[in-house]
N, C-alpha and C positions, 0 to 999 in steps of 0.2 A: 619546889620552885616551878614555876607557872611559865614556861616561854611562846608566845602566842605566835606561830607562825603560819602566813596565808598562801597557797599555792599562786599569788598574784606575784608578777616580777615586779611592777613598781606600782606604788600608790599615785594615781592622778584626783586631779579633781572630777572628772566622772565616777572615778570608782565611790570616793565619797558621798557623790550625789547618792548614788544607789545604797549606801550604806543607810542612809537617812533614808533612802524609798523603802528599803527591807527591819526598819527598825534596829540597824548594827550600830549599838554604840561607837561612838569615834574617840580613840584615844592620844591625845598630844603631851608634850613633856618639850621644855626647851633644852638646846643643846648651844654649847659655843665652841666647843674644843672637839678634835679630830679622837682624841681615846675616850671620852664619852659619847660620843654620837655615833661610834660602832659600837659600844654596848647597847644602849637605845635600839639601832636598827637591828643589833642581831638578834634582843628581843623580840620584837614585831614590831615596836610602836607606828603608829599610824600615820604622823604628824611629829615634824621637829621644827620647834622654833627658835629661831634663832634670835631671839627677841632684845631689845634694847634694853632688857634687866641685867643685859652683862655690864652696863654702865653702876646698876649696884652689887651684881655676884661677883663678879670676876675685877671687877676696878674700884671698889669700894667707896662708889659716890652716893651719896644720900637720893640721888632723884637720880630719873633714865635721861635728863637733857643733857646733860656733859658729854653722852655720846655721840660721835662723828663718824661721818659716814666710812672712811676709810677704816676706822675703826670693825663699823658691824660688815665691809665686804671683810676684810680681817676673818673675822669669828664665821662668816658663812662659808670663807673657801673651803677654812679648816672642816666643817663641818660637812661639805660638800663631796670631799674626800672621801671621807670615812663609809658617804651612805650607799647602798644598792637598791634597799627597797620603798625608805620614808619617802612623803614627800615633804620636801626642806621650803621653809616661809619663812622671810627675812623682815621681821621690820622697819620703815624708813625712820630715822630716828629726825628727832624733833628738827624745822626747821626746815626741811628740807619737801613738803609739799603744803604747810598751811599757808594758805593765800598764793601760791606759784605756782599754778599747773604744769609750767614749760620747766622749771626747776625739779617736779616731781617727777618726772618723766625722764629728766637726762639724769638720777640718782637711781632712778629703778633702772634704768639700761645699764650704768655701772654695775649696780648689782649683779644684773641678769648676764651681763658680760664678762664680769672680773672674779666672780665667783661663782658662776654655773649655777643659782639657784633657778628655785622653780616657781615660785609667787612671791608676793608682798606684800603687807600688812598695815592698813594704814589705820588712826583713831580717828574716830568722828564721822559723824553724816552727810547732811547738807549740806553744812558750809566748806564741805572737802570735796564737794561731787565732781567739781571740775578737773580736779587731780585723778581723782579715780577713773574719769572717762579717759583723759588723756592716757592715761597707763595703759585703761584694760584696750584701748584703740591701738597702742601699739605691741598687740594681742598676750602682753601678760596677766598672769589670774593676779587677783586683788580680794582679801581676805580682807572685811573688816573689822571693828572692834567696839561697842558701843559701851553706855553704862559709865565704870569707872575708868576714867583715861586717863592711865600714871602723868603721860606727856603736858595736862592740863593743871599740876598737881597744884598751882599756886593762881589756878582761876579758881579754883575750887577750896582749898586753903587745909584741906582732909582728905584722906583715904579710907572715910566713910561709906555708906553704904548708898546708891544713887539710887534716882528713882522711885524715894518712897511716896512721895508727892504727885497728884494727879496728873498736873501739868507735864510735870518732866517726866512720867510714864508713858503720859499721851505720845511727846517729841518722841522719846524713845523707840514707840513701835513704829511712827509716821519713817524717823531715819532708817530703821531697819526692812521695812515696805521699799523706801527708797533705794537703798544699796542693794537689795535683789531686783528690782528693776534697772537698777545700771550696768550689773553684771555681777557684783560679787559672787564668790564662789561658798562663800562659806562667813560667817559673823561672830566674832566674840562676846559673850556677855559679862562683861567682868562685876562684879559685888553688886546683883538686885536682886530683889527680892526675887525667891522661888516663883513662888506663883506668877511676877511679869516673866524669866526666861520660859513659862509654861506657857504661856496667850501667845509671847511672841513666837517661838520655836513652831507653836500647831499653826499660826499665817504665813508663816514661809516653807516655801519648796527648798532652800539653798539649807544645807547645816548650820546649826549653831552651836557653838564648844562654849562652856561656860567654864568662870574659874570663880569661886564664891556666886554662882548665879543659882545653884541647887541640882537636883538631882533631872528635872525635867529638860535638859538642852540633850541636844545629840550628841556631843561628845563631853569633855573634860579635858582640860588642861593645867599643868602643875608647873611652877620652877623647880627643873630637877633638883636643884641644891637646897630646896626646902621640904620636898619630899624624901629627900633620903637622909635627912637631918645635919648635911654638913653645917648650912647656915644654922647658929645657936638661938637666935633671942627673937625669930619672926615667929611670932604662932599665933596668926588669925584664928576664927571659928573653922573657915573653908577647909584648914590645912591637914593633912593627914599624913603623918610621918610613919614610912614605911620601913625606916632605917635611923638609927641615932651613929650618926656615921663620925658627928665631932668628936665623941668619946671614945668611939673606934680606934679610929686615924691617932687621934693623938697618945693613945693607950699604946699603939704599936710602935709610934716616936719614943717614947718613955722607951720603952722597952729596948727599942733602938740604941739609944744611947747608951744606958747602963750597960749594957752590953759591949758598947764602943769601950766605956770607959775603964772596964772591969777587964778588958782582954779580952774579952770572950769571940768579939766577931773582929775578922774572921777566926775559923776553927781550922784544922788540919786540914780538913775538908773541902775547904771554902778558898783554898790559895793554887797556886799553880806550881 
């Protein structure tokens, strides 16, 4: 077992920057709950995101738009809790900055306010630059996210692969150029091709984490519950399961019970 831990007391976005000036991989994992996200930190991980896939982890909706904001400060206290060293990014869930700057702003102060996190996450480029400026001007960091954007899931109609196309490669690095000129801290590239997070990642100074974007971005990011195999039937190419934890968990239920059933627990042992 591998526990990576850094003489640094907390992760900012400076430290990041230099992680990408010195070539350190960045590693992210999302978290929603206060007993995984001290495991997470007391590993090392780099990055927790509190991401609005708890609208299909944890709440079993088909898409991330059902989530509300009360919701993900919800899952960010919880996770705010737990951490000492990550730095915790929250994303705005849908709704609450496309086309409303003044909206996006008074949803990240909630955030920043009722849950103690530390940035925010929004999807999209240009046509979100106004929200991003309003935030990062009321000096919070803003991570963005380009590529494939769950929140856009039925402009797009798949959860295919983006950007294989000239055009929308083009846009791609034009918004990613963009968002490190407005301030982002750091850019997601979710399902493009390898080689676009390799062009874009060498023009930008800011980090780029990819999730299905290949092995060229500066960091990586995973939903925990699909890397450690709790969720059963998601298995893109990107995904790399480090754990088959459905069969686990449920193997020690099994067990669980027969046990209940059979008398066996508790034992002598196990009563007062």
């Amino acid at each position: 077992m591998s526990v990576h831990k850094k003489e640094i007391k907390r992760i900012t976005t400076h430290v990041l920057q230099a992680m990408k000036a010195r070539g350190e991989k960045i590693a992210m994992l999302t978290g929603y709950d206060y007993s995984m996200a001290r495991i997470l930190d007391a590993a090392g991980i780099d990055i927790i995101l509190v991401g609005d896939s708890a609208s299909n982890v944890m709440a079993g909706h088909e898409t991330t738009l059902p989530i509300t904001l009360d919701h993900m400060i919800y899952h960010a206290s919880s996770v705010i809790r737990a951490v000492k060293r990550a730095l915790v990014v929250v994303d705005l869930p849908f709704g609450h900055y496309q086309g409303n700057s003044k909206v996006a702003l008074e949803s990240t102060i909630r955030i920043m306010k009722e849950a103690g996190a530390h940035a925010v996450k929004l999807e999209g480029g240009a046509e979100i630059g106004e929200s991003i400026k309003r935030i990062l001007s009321a000096g919070v960091p803003v991570m963005g996210h380009l590529g494939l954007t769950p929140q856009s899931i039925y402009k797009f109609g798949t959860y295919t692969v983006r950007a294989k196309e000239e055009e929308e490669a083009k846009k791609l690095i034009e918004d990613a150029l963009l968002l490190e000129e407005l301030g982002c801290f750091a850019i997601v590239l979710e399902k493009i091709p390898a080689t676009l997070t390799a062009e874009v990642s060498a023009k930008l100074t800011i980090p780029t984490i990819g999730i299905g974007g290949g092995k060229h971005a500066d960091g990586q990011v995973l939903v925990t519950h699909d890397m450690l195999g709790i969720t059963k039937d998601f298995k893109p190419r990107f995904l790399r399961r480090y754990l088959e934890l459905f069969e686990t968990i449920q193997g020690a239920v099994g067990d669980y019970i027969d046990d209940v059933k059979a008398g066996d627990f508790p034992n002598d042992d196990e009563q007062y």
